[in-house]
C-alpha positions as CSV (number, residue, x, y, z in Angstrom):
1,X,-130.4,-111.9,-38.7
2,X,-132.9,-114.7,-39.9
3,X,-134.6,-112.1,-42.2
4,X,-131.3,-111.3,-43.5
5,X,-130.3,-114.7,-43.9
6,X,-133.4,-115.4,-45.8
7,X,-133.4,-112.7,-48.3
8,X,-129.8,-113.9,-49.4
9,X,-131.0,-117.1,-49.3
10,X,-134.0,-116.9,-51.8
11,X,-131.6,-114.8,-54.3
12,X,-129.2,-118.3,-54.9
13,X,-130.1,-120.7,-57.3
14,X,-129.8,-123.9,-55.0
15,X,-129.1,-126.1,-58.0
16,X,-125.5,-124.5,-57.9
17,X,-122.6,-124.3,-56.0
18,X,-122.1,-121.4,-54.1
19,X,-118.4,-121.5,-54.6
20,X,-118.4,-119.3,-58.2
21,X,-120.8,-117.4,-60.2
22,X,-124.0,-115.1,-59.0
23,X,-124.3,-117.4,-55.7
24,X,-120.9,-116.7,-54.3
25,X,-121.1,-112.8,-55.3
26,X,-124.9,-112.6,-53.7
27,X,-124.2,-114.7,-50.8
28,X,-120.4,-113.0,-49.8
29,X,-122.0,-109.6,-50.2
30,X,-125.2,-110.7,-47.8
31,X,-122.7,-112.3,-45.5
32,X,-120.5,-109.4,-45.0
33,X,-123.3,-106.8,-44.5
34,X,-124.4,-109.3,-41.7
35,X,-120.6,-109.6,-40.6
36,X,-120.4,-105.0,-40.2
37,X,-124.2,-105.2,-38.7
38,X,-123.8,-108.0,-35.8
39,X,-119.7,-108.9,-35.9
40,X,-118.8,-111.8,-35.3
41,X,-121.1,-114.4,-36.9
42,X,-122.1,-118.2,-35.4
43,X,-121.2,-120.2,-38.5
44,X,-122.1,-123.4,-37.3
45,X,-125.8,-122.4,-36.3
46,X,-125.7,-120.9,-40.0
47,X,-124.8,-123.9,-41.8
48,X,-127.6,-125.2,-39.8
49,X,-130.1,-123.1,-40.7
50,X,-129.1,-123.2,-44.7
51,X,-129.7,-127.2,-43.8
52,X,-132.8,-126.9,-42.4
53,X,-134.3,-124.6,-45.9
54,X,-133.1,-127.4,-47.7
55,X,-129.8,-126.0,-49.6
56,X,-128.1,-128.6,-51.5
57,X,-125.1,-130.7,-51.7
58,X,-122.1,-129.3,-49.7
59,X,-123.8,-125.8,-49.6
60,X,-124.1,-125.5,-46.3
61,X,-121.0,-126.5,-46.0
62,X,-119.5,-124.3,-48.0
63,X,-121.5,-121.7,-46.1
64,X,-119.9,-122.6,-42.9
65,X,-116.2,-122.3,-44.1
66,X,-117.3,-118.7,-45.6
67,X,-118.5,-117.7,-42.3
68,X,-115.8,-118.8,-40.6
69,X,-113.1,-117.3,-43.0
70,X,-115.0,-113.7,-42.6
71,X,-114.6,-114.3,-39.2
72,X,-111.1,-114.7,-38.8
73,X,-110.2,-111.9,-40.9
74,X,-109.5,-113.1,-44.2
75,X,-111.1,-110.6,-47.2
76,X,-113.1,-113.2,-49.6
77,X,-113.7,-111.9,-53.1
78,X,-116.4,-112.5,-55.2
79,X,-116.2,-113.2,-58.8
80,X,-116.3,-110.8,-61.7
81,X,-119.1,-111.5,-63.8
């Protein structure tokens, strides 16, 4: 799951939000390929771990809330670009 994690993770531009554009479409579509591979999905440990790589702002944040929101069910869509 940490490879995973850090593939995504090198393909966002940091420097943005991940709440629109490339970064929400690359990291919803890495985040629900690790949501069919291992289910349910510790969002709190994640947020820690985007922390700890050194996202910024309220990424990791926003990261969390994703995971969580996968995990209860709800489909997130990325944008069209």
């Amino acid at each position: 799951m940490i490879e995973a994690l850090d593939n995504t993770g090198t393909q966002l531009n940091q420097s943005n939000s991940v709440d629109g554009g490339y970064e929400k479409r690359d990291l919803l579509n890495g985040l629900k390929n690790l949501k069919t591979e291992y289910g349910q999905l510790p969002a709190s440990r994640m947020a820690q771990w985007a922390m700890a790589r050194g996202w910024k702002r309220d990424n990791p944040m926003r990261l969390e809330q994703m995971v969580k929101d996968l995990n209860a069910g709800k489909q997130l869509r990325a944008p069209r670009i």
